[in-house]
C-alpha positions as CSV (number, residue, x, y, z in Angstrom):
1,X,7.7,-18.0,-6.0
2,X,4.5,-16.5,-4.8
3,X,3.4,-16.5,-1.2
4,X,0.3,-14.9,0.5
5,X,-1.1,-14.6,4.4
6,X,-4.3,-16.3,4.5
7,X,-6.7,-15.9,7.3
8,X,-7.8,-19.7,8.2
9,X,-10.5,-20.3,11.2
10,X,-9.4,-16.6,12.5
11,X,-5.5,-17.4,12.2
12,X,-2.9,-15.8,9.9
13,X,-0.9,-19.1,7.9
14,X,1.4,-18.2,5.5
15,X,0.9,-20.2,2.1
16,X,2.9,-20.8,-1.4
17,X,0.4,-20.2,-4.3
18,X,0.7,-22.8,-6.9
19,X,-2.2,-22.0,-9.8
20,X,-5.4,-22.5,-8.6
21,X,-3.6,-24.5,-5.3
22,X,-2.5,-22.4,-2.2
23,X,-0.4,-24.8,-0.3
24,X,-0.4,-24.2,3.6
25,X,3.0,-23.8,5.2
26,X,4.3,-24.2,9.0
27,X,4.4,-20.6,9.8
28,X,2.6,-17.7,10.1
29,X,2.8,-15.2,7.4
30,X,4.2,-14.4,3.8
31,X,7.3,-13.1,4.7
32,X,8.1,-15.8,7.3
33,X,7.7,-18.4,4.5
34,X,10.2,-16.5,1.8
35,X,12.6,-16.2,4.8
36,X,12.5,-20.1,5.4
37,X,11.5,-21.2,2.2
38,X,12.5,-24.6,1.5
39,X,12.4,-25.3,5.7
40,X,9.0,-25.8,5.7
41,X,6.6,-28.6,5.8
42,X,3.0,-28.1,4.0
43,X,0.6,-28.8,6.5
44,X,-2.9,-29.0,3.7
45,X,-4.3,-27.3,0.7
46,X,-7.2,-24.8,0.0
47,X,-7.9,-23.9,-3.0
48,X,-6.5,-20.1,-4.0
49,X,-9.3,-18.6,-5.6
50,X,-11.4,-18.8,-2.2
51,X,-9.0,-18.5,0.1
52,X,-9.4,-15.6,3.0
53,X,-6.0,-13.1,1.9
54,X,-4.9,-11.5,5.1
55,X,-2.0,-8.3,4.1
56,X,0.9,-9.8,3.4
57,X,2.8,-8.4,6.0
58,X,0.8,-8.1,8.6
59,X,3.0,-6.4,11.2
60,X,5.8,-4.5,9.8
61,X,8.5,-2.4,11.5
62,X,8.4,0.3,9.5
63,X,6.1,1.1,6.0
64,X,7.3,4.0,4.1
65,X,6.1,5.6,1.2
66,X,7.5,7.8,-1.7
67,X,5.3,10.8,-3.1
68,X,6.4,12.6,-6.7
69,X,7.6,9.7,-7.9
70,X,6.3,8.6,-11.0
71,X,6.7,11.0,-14.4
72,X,3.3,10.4,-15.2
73,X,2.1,11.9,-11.8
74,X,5.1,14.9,-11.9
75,X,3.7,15.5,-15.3
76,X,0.4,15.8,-14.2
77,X,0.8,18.3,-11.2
78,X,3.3,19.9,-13.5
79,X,5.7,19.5,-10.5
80,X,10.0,19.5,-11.2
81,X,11.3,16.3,-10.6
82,X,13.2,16.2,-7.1
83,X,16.3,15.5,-6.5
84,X,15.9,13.5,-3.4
85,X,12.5,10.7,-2.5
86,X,10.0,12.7,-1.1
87,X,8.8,10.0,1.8
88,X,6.4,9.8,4.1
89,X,5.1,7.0,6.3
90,X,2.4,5.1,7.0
91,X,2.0,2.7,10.2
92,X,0.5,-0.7,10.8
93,X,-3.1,0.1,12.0
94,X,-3.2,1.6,8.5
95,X,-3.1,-1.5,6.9
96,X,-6.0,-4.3,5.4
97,X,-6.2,-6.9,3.8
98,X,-6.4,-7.2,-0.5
99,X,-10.4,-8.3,0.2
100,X,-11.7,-6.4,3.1
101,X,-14.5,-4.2,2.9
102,X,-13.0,-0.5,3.2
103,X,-15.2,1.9,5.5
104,X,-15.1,5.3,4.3
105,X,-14.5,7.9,7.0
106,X,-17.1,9.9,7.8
107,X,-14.9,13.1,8.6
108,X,-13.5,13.2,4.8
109,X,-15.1,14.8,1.9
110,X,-12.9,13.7,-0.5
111,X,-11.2,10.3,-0.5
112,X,-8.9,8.8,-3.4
113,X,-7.2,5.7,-3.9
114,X,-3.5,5.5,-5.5
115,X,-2.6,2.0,-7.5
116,X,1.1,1.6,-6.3
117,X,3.7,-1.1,-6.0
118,X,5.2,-2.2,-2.8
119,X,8.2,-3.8,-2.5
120,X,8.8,-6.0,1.0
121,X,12.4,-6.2,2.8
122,X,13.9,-9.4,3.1
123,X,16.8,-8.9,5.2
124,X,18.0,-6.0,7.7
125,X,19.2,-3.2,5.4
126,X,22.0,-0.4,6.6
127,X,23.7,2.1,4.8
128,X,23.1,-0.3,1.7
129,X,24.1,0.6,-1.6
130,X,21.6,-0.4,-4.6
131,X,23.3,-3.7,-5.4
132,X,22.9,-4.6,-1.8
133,X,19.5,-3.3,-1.3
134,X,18.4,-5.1,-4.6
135,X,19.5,-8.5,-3.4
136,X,17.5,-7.4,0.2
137,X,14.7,-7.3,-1.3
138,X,12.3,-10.4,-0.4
139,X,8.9,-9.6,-3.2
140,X,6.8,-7.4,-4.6
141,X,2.8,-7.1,-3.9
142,X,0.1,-4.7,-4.7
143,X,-0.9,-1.5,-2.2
144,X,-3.3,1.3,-2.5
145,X,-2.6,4.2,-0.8
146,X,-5.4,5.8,0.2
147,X,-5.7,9.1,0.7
148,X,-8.2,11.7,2.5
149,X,-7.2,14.9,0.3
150,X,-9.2,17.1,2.6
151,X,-7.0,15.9,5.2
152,X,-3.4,15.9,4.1
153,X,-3.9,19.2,2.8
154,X,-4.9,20.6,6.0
155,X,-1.3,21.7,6.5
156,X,2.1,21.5,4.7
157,X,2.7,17.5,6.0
158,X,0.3,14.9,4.6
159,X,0.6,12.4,7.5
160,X,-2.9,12.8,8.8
161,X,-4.8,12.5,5.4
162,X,-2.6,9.4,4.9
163,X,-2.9,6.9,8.0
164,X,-6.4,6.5,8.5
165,X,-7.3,3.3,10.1
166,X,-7.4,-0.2,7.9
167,X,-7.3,2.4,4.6
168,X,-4.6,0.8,2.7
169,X,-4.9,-2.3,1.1
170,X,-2.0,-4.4,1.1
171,X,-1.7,-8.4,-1.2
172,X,-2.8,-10.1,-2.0
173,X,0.6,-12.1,-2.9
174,X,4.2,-11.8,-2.8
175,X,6.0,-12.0,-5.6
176,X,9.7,-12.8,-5.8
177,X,12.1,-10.6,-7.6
178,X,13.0,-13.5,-10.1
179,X,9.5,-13.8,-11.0
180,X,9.1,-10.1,-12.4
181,X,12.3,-9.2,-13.5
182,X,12.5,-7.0,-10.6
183,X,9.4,-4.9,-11.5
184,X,11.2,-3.4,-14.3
185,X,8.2,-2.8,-16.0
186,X,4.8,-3.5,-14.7
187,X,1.6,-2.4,-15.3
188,X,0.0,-0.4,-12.5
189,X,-4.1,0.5,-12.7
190,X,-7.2,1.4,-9.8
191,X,-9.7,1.1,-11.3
192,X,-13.4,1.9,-9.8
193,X,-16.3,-0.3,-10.4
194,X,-14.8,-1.0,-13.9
195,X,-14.0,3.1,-14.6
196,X,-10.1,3.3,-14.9
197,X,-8.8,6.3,-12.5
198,X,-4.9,5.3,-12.9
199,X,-2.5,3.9,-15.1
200,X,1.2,3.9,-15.8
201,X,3.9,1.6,-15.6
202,X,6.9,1.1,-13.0
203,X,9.6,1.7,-15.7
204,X,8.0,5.6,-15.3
205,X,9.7,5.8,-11.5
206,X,11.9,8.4,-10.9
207,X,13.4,6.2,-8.3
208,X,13.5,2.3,-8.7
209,X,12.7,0.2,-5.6
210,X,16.3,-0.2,-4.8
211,X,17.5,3.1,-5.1
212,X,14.6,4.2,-2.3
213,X,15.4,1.3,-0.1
214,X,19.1,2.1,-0.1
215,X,18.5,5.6,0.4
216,X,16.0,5.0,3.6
217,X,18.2,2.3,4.7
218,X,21.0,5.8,5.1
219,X,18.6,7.0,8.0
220,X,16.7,4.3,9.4
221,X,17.3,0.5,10.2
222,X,14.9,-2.0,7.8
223,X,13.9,-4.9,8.6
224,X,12.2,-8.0,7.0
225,X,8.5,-7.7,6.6
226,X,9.0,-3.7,5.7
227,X,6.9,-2.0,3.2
228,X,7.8,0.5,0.8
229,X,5.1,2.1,-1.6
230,X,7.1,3.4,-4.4
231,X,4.2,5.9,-6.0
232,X,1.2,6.3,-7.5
233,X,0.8,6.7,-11.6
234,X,-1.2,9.7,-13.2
235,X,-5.2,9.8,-13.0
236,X,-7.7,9.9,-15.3
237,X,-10.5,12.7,-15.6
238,X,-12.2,10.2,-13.7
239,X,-10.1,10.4,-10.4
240,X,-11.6,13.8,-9.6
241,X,-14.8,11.9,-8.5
242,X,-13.9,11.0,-4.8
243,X,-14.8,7.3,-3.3
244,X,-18.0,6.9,-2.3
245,X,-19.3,4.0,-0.1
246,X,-21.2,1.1,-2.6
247,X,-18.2,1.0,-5.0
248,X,-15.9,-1.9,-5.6
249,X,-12.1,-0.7,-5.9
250,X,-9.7,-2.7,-7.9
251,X,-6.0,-2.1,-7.1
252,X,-3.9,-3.9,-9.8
253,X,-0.3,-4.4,-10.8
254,X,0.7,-6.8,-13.8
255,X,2.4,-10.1,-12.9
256,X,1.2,-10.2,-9.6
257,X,-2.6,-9.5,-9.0
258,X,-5.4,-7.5,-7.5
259,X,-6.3,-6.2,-4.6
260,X,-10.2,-6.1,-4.8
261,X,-12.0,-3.6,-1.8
262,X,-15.5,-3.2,-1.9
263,X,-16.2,0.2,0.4
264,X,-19.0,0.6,3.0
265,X,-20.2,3.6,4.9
266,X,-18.0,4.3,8.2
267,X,-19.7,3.0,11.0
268,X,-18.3,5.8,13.4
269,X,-19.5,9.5,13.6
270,X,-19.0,12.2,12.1
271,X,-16.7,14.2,14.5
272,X,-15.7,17.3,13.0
273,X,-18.1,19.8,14.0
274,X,-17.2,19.2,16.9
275,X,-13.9,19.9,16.2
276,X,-15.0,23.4,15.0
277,X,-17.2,23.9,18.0
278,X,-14.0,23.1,20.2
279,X,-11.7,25.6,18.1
280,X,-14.3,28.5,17.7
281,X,-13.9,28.4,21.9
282,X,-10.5,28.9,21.9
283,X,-9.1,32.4,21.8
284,X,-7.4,34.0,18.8
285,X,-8.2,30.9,16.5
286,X,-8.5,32.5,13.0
287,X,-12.2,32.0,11.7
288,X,-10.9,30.2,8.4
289,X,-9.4,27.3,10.8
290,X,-13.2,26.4,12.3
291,X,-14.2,25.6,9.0
């Protein structure tokens, strides 16, 4: 089954794509409908191609994401492979929707998507081994996780160049396991205005979907409507260009669709010299840090 968050006259209604035909359902979001599928009552039709796609989950608990974990990537940064999921997260604000225009900070230089599949809980996880963390898991969608570089490498934890506000695309539908053969192996691609910057496949992860869900599920509670980002492929020559505003991103993973972000210029200042002017003031601040 596919389901999807549409925004209708300014409210989230969760809907069950059927072709061209997203039937509207008595509750409010994706993951609601998967966990009373077959409970609800349609309540009308708009047709799926125009519909408004509001992120599929809209207000998750938790959204963690796993770095180094796709061969083509490890290959790329010729990086070991690790013996653990390297994971970092991401929170709510930090999400938008698979159609919304993406502003562009002003306060980054350098800005790069990552094509990556998510995988949504569907039930509360604990200590679960694989077998039970597959079976927890409700679908599969499409996130970028977009990254200020300039940012995350600031210091040694990437957090800040990760959770920019409304930066990470998230839809537009969810997919059931049943559908995609568990996202075996799936097609992943970002493409900018037509110029492919990423590709691989999500038979290339180091660690499946539910292996990482187990393992976070050691240290931390999920619950439904979670989001896990389960890495980015390896990039193209082309990926060394960062986003600029004008360009149309295209976030894409086989068997369940595109998230498609057209990027504008950040309304908000540019802060950072301020920033500098604030640290220059303050005593025994090494000069490198003010740039």
């Amino acid at each position: 089954m596919r389901f999807a968050t549409l925004r209708i006259d300014g409210t989230l209604t969760a809907a069950r794509i059927e072709g061209d035909r997203a039937v509207l359902l008595d509750a409010e979001h994706a993951v609601e409908a998967y966990l009373r599928r077959g409970r609800l009552k349609e309540t009308g039709e708009v047709d799926a191609g125009s519909a408004h796609y509001a992120r599929v989950s809209p207000s998750p608990a938790h959204i963690l994401c796993a770095g180094l974990n796709h061969r083509g990537h490890l290959e790329e940064l010729k990086r070991p492979a690790p013996t653990f999921p390297t994971l970092f997260a991401k929170f709510a604000s930090t999400l938008t929707g698979p159609r919304d225009v993406i502003a562009l900070p002003r306060v980054s230089d350098h800005i790069d998507g990552e094509a990556e599949l998510a995988v949504v809980v569907g039930r509360r996880l604990r200590r679960a081994d694989v077998r039970e963390a597959r079976e927890g898991i409700a679908g599969y969608t499409v996130a970028n996780d977009m990254s200020l570089r300039d940012w995350q490498h600031r210091t040694t934890e990437a957090l800040q160049g990760k959770v920019f506000d409304r930066s990470t695309p998230l839809g537009p539908v969810l997919v059931t396991p049943e559908e995609l053969d568990d996202a075996r192996d799936l097609a992943v691609t970002f493409t900018v205005d037509g110029e492919e910057r990423q590709c691989g496949r999500t038979s290339e992860l180091l660690f499946g979907p539910a292996e990482l869900l187990a393992y976070c599920s050691t240290f931390l509670t999920l619950e439904p409507g979670d989001v896990l980002l389960t890495g980015a492929p390896g990039r193209t020559s082309a990926a060394d260009t960062p986003l600029t505003p004008g360009r149309t991103l295209v976030t894409a993973v086989e068997g369940i669709g595109a998230a498609i972000n057209p990027t504008t210029a950040d309304p908000l200042p540019d802060t950072r010299d301020l920033w500098r002017e604030h640290l220059a003031r303050r005593p025994g601040t090494p000069a490198d840090e003010t740039r």
